[in-house]
PyMOL CGO cylinders between C-alpha atoms (Angstrom):
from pymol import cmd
from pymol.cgo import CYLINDER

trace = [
    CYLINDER, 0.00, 0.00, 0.00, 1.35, 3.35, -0.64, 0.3, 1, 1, 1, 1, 1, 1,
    CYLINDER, 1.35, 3.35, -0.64, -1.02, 5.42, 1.29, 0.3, 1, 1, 1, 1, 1, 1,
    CYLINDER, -1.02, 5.42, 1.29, 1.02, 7.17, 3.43, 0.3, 1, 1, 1, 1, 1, 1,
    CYLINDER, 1.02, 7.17, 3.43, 3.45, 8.51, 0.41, 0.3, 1, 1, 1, 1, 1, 1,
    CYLINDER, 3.45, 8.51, 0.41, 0.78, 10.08, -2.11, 0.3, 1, 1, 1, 1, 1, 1,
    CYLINDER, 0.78, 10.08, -2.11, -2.16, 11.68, -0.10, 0.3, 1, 1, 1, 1, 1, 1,
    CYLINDER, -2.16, 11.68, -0.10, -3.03, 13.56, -3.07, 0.3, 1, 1, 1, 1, 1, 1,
    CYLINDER, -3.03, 13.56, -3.07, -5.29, 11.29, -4.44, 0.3, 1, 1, 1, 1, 1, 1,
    CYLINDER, -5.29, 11.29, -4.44, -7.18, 11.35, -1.25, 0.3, 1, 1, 1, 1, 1, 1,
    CYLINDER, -7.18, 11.35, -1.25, -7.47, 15.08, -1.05, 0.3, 1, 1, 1, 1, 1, 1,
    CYLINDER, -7.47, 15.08, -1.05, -8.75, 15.39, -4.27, 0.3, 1, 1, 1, 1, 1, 1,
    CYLINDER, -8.75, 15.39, -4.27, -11.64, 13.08, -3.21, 0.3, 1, 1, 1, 1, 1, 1,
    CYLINDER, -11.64, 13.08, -3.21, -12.53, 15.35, -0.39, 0.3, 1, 1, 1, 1, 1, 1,
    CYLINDER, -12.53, 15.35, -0.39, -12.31, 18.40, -1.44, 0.3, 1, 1, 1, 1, 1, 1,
    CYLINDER, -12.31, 18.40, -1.44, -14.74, 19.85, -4.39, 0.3, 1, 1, 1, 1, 1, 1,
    CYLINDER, -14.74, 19.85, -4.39, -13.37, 22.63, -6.12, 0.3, 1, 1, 1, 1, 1, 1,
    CYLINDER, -13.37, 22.63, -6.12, -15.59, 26.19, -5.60, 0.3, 1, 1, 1, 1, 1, 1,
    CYLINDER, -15.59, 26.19, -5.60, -14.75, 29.79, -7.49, 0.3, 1, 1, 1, 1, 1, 1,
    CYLINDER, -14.75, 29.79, -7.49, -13.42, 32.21, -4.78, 0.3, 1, 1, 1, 1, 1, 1,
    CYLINDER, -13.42, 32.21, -4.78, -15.52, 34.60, -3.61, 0.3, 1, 1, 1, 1, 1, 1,
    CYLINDER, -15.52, 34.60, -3.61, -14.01, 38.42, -4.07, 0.3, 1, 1, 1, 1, 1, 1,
    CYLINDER, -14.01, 38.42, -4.07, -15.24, 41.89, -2.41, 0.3, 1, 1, 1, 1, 1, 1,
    CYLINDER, -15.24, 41.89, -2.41, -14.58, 45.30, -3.85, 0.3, 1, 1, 1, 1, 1, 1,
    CYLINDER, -14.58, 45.30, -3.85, -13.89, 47.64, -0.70, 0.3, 1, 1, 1, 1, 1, 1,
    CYLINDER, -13.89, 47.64, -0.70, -14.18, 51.17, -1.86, 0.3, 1, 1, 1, 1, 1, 1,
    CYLINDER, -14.18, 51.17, -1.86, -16.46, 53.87, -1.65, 0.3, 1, 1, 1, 1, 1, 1,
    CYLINDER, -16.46, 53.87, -1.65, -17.55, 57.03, 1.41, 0.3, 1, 1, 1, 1, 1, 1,
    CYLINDER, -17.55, 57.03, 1.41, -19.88, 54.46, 2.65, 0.3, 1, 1, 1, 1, 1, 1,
    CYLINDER, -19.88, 54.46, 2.65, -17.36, 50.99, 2.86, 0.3, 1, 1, 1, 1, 1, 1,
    CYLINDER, -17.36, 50.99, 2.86, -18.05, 50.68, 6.16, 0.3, 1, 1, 1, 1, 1, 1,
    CYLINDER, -18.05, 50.68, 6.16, -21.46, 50.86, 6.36, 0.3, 1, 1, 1, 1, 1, 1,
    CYLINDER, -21.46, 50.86, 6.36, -22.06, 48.84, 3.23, 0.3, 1, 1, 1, 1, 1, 1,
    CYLINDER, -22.06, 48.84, 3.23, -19.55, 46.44, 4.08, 0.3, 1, 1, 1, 1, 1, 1,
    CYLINDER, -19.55, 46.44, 4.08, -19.23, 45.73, 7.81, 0.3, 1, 1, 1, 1, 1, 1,
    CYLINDER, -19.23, 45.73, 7.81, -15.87, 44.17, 9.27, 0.3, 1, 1, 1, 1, 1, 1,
    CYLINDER, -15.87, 44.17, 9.27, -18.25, 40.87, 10.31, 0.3, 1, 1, 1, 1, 1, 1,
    CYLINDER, -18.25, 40.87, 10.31, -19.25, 40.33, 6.29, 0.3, 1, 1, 1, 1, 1, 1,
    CYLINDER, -19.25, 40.33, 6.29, -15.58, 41.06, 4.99, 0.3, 1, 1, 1, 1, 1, 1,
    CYLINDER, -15.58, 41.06, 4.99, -14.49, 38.36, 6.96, 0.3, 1, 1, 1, 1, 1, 1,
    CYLINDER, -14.49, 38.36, 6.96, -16.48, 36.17, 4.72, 0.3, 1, 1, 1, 1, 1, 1,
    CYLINDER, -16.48, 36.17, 4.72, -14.59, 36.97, 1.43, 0.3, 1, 1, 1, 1, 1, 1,
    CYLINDER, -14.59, 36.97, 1.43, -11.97, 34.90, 0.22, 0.3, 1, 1, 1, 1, 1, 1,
    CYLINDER, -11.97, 34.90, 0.22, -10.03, 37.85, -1.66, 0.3, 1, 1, 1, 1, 1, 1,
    CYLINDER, -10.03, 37.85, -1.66, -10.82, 41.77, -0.37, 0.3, 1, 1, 1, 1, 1, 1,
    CYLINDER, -10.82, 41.77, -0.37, -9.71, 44.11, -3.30, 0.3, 1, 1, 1, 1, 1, 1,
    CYLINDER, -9.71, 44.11, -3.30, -9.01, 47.88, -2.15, 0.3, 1, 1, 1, 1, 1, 1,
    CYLINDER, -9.01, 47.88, -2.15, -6.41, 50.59, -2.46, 0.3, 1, 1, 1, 1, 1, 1,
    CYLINDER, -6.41, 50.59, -2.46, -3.84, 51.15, 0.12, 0.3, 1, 1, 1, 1, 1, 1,
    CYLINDER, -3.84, 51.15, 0.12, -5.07, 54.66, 0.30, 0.3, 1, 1, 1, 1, 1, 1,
    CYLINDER, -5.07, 54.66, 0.30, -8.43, 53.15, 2.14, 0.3, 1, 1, 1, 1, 1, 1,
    CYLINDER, -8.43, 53.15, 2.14, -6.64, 50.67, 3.87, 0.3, 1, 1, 1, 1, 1, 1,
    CYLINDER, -6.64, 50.67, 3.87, -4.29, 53.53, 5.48, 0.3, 1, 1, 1, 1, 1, 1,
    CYLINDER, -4.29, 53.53, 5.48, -7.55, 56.03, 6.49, 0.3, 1, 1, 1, 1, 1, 1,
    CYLINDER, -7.55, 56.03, 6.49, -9.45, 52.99, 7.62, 0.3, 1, 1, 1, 1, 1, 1,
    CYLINDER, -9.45, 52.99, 7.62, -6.28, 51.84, 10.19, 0.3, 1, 1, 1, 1, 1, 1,
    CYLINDER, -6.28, 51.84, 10.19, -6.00, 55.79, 10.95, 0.3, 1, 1, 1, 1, 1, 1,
    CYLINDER, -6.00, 55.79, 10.95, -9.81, 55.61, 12.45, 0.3, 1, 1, 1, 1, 1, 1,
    CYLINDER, -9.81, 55.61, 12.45, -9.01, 52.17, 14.22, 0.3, 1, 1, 1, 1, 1, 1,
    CYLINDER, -9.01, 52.17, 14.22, -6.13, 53.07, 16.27, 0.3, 1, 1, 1, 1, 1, 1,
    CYLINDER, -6.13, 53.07, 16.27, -6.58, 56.96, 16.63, 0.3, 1, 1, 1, 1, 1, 1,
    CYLINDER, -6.58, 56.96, 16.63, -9.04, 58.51, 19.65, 0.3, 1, 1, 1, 1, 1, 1,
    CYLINDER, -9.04, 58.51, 19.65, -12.32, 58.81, 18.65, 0.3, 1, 1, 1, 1, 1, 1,
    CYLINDER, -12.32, 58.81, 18.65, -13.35, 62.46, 18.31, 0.3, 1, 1, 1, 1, 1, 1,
    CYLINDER, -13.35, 62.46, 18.31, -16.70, 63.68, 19.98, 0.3, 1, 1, 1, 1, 1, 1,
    CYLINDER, -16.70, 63.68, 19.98, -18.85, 66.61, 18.88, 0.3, 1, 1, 1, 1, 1, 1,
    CYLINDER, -18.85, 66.61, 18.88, -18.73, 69.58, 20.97, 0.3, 1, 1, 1, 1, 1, 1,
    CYLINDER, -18.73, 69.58, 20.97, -22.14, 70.14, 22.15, 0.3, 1, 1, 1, 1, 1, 1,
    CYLINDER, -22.14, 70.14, 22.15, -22.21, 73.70, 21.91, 0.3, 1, 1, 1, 1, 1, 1,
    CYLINDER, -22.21, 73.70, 21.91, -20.25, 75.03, 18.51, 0.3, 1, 1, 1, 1, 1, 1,
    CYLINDER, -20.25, 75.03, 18.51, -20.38, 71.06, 17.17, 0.3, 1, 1, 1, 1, 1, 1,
    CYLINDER, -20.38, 71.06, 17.17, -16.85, 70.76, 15.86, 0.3, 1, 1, 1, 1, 1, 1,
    CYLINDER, -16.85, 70.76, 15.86, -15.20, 67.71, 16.48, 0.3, 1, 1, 1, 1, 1, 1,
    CYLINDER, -15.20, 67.71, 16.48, -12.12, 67.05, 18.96, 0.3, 1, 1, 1, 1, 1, 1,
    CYLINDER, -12.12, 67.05, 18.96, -10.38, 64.65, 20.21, 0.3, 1, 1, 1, 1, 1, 1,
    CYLINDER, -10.38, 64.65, 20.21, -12.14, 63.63, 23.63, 0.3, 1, 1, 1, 1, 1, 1,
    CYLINDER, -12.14, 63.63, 23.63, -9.35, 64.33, 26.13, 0.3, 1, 1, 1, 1, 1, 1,
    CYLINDER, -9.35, 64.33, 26.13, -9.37, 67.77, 24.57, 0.3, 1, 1, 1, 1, 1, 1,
    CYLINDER, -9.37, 67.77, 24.57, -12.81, 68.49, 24.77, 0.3, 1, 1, 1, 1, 1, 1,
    CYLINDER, -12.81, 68.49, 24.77, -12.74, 69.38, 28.31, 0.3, 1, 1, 1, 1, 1, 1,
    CYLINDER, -12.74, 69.38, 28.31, -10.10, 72.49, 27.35, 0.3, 1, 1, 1, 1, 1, 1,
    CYLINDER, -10.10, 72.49, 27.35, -12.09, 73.14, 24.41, 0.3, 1, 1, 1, 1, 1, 1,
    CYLINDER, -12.09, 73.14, 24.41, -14.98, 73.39, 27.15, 0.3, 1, 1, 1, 1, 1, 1,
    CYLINDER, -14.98, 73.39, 27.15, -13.45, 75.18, 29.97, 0.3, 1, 1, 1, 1, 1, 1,
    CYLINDER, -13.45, 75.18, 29.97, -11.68, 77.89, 27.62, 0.3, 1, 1, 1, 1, 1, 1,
    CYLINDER, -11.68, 77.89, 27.62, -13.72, 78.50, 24.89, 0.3, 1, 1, 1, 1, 1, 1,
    CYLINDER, -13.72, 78.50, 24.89, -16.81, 77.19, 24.46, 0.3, 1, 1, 1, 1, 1, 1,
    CYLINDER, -16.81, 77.19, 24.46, -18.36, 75.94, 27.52, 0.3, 1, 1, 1, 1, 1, 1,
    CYLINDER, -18.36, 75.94, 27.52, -20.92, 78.00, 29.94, 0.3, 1, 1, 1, 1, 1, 1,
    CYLINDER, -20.92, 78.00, 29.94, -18.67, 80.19, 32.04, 0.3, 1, 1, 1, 1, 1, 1,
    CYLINDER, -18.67, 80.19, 32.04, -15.79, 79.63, 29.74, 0.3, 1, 1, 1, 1, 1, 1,
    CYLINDER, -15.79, 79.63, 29.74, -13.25, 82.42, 29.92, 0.3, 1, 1, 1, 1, 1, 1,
    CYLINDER, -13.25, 82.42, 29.92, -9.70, 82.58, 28.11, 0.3, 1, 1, 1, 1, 1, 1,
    CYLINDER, -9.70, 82.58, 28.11, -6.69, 82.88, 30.13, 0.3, 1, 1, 1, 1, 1, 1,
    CYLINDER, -6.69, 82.88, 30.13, -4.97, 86.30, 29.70, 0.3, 1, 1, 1, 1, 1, 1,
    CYLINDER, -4.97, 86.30, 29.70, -1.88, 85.12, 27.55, 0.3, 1, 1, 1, 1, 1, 1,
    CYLINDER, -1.88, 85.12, 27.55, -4.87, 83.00, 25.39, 0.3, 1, 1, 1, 1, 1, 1,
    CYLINDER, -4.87, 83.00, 25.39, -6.82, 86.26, 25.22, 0.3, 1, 1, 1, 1, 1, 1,
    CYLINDER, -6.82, 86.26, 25.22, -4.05, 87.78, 23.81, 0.3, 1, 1, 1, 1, 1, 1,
    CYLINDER, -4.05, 87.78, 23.81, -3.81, 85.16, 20.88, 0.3, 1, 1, 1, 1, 1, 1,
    CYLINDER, -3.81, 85.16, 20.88, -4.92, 85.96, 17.58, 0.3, 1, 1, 1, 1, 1, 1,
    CYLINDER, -4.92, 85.96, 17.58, -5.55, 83.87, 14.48, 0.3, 1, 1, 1, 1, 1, 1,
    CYLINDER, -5.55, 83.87, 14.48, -3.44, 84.77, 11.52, 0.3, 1, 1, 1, 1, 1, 1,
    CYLINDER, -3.44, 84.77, 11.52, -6.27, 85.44, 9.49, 0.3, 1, 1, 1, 1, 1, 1,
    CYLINDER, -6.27, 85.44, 9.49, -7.79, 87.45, 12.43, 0.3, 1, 1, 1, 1, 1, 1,
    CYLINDER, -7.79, 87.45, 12.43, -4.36, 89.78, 12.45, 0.3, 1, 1, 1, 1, 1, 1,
    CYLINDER, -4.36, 89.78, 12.45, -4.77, 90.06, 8.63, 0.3, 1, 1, 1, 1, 1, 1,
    CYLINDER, -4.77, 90.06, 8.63, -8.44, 91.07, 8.90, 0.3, 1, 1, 1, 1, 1, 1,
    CYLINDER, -8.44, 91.07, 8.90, -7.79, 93.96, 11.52, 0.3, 1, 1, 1, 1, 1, 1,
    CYLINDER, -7.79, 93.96, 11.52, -5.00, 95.37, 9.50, 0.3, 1, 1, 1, 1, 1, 1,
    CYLINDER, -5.00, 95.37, 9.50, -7.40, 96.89, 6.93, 0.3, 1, 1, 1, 1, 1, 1,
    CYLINDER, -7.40, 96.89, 6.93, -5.11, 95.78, 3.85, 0.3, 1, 1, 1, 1, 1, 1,
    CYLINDER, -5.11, 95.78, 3.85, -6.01, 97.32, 0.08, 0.3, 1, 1, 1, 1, 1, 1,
    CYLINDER, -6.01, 97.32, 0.08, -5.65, 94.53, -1.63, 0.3, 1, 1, 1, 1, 1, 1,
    CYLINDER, -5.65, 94.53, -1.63, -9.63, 93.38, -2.03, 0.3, 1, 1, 1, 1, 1, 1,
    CYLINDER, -9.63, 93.38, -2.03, -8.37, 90.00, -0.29, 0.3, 1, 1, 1, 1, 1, 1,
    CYLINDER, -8.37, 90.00, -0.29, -7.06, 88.61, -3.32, 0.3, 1, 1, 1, 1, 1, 1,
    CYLINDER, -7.06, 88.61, -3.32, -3.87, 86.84, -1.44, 0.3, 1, 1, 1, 1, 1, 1,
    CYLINDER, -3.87, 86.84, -1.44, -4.49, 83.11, -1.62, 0.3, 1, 1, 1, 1, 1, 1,
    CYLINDER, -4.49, 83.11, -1.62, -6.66, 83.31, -4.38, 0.3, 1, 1, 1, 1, 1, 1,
    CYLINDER, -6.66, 83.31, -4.38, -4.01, 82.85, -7.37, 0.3, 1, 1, 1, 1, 1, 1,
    CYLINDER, -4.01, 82.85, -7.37, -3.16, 86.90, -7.54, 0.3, 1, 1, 1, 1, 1, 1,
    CYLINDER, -3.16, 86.90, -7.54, 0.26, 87.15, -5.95, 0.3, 1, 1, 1, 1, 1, 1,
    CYLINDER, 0.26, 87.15, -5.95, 3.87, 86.15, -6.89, 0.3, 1, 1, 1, 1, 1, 1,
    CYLINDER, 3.87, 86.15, -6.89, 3.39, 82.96, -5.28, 0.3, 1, 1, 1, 1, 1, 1,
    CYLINDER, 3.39, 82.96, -5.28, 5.31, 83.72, -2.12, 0.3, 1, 1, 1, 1, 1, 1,
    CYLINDER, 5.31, 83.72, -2.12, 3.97, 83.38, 1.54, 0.3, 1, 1, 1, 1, 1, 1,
    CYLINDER, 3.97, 83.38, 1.54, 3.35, 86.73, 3.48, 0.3, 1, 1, 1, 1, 1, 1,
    CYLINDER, 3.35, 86.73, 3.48, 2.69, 90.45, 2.51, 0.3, 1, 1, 1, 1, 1, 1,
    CYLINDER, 2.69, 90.45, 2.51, 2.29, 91.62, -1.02, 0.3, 1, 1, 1, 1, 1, 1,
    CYLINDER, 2.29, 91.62, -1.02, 4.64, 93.87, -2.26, 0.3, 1, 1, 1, 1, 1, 1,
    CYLINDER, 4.64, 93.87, -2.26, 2.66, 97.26, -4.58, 0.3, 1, 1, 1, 1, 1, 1,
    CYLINDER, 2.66, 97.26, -4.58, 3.94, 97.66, -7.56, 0.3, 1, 1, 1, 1, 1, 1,
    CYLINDER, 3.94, 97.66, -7.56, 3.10, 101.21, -8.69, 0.3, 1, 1, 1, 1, 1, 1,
    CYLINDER, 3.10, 101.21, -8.69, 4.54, 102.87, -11.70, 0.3, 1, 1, 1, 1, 1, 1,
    CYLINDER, 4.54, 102.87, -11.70, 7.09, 105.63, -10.38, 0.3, 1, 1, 1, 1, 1, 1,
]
cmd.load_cgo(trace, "trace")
């Protein structure tokens, strides 16, 4: 008997052959459509490596929660500064915060001429204040 040296025969007895079944991963709504219990029951998961990098991104980074006053979204242990600072009731700026302003806040209050064309393809490409050019 030569059992024990050609156990392919055997397989082949066993097994019956069956197409593989495939999944196409893709799309705003993947994870909805496609829930991590159902891709589980693909043979082959097809995707690009551009979903497969935001979807780990969401797995291991916090959560973010709403905040329930302004409703932008933060990370949950900074919620409560967000809160206590800024948003919250009773929520009051430190003195060095208060003193803080936004870039575009410290271009606002300077009152440029320029019709707020910067960032809007009419400059010489270069970061910062626009130099006049006036015939002279």
């Amino acid at each position: 008997n030569n059992n024990n040296n050609n156990n392919s025969g055997n397989n082949a007895d066993k097994t019956t052959p069956r197409p593989l079944t495939v999944c196409i991963y893709h799309g705003p709504n993947r994870s909805s459509d496609t829930p991590r219990e159902m891709l589980r029951t693909y043979d082959v998961v097809l995707t690009t490596y551009q979903v497969l990098e935001a979807d780990f991104r969401k797995m291991v980074s916090p959560n973010k929660v709403k905040c329930p006053n302004c409703g932008k979204s933060y990370k949950i242990d900074k919620l409560p500064i967000h809160l206590k600072y800024f948003c919250g009731d009773g929520a009051e700026r430190t003195e060095a915060q208060a003193r803080q302003r936004r870039n575009r806040d410290r271009d606002q209050g300077r009152g440029s001429d320029d019709g707020g064309d910067e960032g809007r393809g009419g400059g010489n490409g270069k970061k910062g204040k626009k130099k006049s050019m006036t015939p002279g």
